[in-house]
N, C-alpha and C positions, 0 to 999 in steps of 0.2 A: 313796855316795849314800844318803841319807836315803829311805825308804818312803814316800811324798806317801798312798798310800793314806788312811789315817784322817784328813785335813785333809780328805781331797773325800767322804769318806763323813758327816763331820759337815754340811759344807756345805750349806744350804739344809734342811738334814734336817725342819726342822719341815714345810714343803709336802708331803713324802713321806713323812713316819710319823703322818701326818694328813687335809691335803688342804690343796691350793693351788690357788687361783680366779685364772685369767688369761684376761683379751679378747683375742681372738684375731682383731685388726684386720686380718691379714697375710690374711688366707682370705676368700676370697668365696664367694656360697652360689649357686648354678644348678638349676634347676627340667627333669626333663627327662621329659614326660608326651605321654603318649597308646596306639594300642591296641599298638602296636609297641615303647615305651619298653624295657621287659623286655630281648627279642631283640636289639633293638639296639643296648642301654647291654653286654648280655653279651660283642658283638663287640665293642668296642672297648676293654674292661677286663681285668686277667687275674685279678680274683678272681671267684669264681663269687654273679654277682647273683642267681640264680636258687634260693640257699639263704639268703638274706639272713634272719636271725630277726627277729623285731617288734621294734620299738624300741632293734635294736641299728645302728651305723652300720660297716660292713668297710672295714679298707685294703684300696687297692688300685692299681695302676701305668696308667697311661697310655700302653702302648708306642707304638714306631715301626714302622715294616715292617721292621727288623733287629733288633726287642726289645729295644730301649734305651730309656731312662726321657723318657718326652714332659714328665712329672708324674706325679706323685702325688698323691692324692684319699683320701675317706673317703665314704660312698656309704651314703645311709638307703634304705630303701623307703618313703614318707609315706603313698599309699595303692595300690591292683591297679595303677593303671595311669600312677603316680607317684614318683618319685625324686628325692630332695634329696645335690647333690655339695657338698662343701666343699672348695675346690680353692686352689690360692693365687695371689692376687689380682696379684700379678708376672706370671703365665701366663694369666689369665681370655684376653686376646683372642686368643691362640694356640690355645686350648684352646675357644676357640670354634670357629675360623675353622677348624680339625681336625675338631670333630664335623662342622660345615656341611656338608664335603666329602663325607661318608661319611652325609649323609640324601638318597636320591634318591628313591623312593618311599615310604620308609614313611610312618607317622604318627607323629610325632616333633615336639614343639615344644621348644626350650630356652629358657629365658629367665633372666635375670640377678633374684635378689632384694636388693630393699633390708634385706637383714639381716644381725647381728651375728653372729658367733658367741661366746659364753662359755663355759669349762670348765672344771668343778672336776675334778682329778684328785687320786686316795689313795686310802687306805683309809673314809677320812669321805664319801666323793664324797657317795655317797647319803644318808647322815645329814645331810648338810646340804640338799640337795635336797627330802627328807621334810618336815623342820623349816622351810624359808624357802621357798616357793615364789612364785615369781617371774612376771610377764608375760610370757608366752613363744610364739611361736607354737608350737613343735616342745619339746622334748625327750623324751633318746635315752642311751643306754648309748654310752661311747665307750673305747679305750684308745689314748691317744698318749703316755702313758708306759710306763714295766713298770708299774704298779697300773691295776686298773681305775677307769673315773669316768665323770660327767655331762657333758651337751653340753647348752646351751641355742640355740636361734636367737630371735634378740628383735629386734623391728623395731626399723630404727637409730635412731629417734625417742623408742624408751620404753629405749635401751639405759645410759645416764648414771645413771635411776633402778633397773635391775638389778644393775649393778653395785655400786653405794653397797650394796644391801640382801646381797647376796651377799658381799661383802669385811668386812660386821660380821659378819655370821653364820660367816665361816669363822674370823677372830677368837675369836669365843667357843668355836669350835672346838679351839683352841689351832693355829689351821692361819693359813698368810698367803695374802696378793693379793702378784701376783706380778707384774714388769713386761718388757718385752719381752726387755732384757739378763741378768733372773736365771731368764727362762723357757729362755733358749739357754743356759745354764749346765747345767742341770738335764738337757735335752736331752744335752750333752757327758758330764755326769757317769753318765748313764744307757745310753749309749752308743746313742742315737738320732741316726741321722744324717739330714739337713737337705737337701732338695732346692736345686741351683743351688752350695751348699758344699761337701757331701758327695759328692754324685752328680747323675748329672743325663745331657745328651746323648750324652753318654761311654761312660756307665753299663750295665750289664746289672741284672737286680733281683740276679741272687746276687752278682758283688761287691760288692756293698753290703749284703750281710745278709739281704736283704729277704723272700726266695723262701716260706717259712715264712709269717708275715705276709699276705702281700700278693698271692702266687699261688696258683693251684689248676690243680695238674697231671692234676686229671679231668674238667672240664668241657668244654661246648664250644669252637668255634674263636674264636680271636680274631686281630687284626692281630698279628702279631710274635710270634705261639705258636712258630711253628717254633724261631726261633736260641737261643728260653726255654728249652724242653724239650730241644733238643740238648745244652744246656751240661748240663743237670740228668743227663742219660742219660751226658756224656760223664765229669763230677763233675769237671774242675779247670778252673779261672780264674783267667786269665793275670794276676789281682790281687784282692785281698782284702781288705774295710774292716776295719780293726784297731784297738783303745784302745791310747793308749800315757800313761805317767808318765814326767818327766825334771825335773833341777833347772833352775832359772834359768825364765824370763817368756815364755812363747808370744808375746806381742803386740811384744816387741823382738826375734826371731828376722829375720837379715835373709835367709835362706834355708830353707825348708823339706823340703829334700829330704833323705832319709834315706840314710846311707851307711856302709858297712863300714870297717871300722878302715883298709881299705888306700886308702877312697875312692872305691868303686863305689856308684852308685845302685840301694840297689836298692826304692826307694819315695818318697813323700811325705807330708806331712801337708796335712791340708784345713782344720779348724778347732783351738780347743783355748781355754783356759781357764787364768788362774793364780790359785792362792791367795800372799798374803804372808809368813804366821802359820805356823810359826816362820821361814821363808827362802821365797823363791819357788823353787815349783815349780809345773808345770803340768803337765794335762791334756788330751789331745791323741786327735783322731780322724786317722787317715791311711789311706795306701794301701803293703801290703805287694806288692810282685810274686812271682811264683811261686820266681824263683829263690833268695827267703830259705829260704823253707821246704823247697826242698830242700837246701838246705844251712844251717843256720841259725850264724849266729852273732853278736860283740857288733854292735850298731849305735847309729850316732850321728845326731845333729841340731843343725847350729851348732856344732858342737864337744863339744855334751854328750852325755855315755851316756845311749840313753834305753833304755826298758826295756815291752814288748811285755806287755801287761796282757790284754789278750782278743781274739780275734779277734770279729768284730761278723756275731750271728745274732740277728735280734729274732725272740722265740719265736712259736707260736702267740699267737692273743687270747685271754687268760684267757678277756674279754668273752663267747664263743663255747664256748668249754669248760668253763666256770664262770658262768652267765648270772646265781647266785643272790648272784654275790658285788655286783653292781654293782644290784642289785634294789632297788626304789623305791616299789614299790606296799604 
């Protein structure tokens, strides 16, 4: 089997050793203010609101009361006593009708905004940002790739003319505009996994990579802390999102599940990705269980050898540890 590596690392490469500008129509924006907002956006999220820096927006989980993934969200602070979520718009009415539950006396209003979100992510984010500045109500320092980048939120009405102005400017960039199916490519090839695809009600934040990212193991309580911090104190899980490369076409696979030469399962795949150029091959997000890794050996999919490229830890946010890299002013 031929090395797929260098076909997926050329791939799209211009958006990522530059900057690539994509509407991010999938995400709705929620408004969640008043004197309580703070305390009790902190209990119901597991990253710690209550260190958010200015102008940057933190992932962060949605749990349940057994700390499985309700959603995932991306959480600005706008002002003291205000906060803008970006949550995805599949989930808005759950994720409504979730917080609802849990406002009994505070002061708490959520409300739904009529706006877009757009984001350029790279190395260029902010040079383009500087250079073309756009109608926007909001922006904000973002990472939803490995590089850092810009977030714009633009009322849906002026959002057709930010767009246009933004997709030339990234252009002269030498960077592209990118569209929903080469934005979930890039995702794959980056090994960012995708809520509802990747993980989801099922899910814990660490098999999926996420814990890093997306929780903070010292702040205060939140719903679903407990089974979070157990798994973390206990360090193994009973499965693990993984990258994988194998020859032949993800999208004609008529099974997905991952099996040992003799025919045992011992995982699946959830998305994946094929290039043509020189033969297909593809790349693939799945799910390893514990028992490879204690014993590890070759494994198939559909008949092909596939071949285990990373297990999937999305790191800290640059954003957060590096704030000068995505710097705008």
């Amino acid at each position: 089997m031929k090395s797929s590596d260098q076909s997926f690392r050329n791939a799209d490469s211009d958006g990522i050793e530059t900057v690539a500008v994509y509407s991010m129509e999938e995400l709705a924006v929620l408004s969640v203010e008043g004197d309580d907002a703070l305390s009790w956006l902190s209990g119901q999220v597991t990253n710690d609101v209550r260190a958010i820096p200015e102008g940057i927006a933190i992932y962060a989980i949605i749990p349940n009361s057994k700390g499985k993934v309700l959603s995932d969200l991306h959480i600005l602070q706008a002002e003291e006593r205000r906060f803008l979520l970006t949550v995805p718009a599949s989930h808005l009415k759950d994720i409504k009708n979730h917080f609802d539950k849990f406002i009994v006396m505070e002061d708490v209003e959520i409300a739904v905004l009529d706006e877009i979100l757009i984001t350029a992510q790279g190395p260029l984010a902010a040079t383009l940002a500087r250079e073309h500045p756009i109608p926007a109500s909001r922006m904000f320092r973002s990472e939803r790739l490995s590089s850092p980048g810009i977030d714009w939120l633009v009322p849906t009405e002026s959002a057709d003319r930010a767009l246009s102005t933004l997709f030339r400017a990234a252009k002269d960039l030498g960077g592209v505009s990118l569209n929903e199916t080469e934005w979930r490519r890039l995702l794959i090839q980056e090994g960012i996994p995708r809520l509802d695809i990747d993980f989801g009600p099922q899910t814990l934040p660490q098999e999926a990579g996420l814990e890093q990212r997306a929780v903070s193991f010292t702040k205060g309580c939140y719903r679903g802390q407990e089974a979070i911090h157990m798994l973390n104190t206990r360090g193994t899980t009973p499965k693990r999102l993984c990258q994988f490369s194998f020859s032949g076409d993800f999208d004609t696979l008529e099974h997905r599940e991952i099996c040992t030469e003799e025919g045992k399962s011992v995982g699946f795949l959830t998305s994946g990705i094929c290039t043509q150029e020189p033969e297909p091959t593809s790349l693939a997000l799945g799910y390893l269980r514990r028992t490879y890794f204690e014993h590890p050996q070759p494994i198939f999919v559909g008949g092909n050898a596939i071949t285990l490229r990373q297990e999937i830890h999305l790191p800290p946010s640059i954003a957060l540890t590096n704030g000068h890299d995505t710097q705008v002013d």
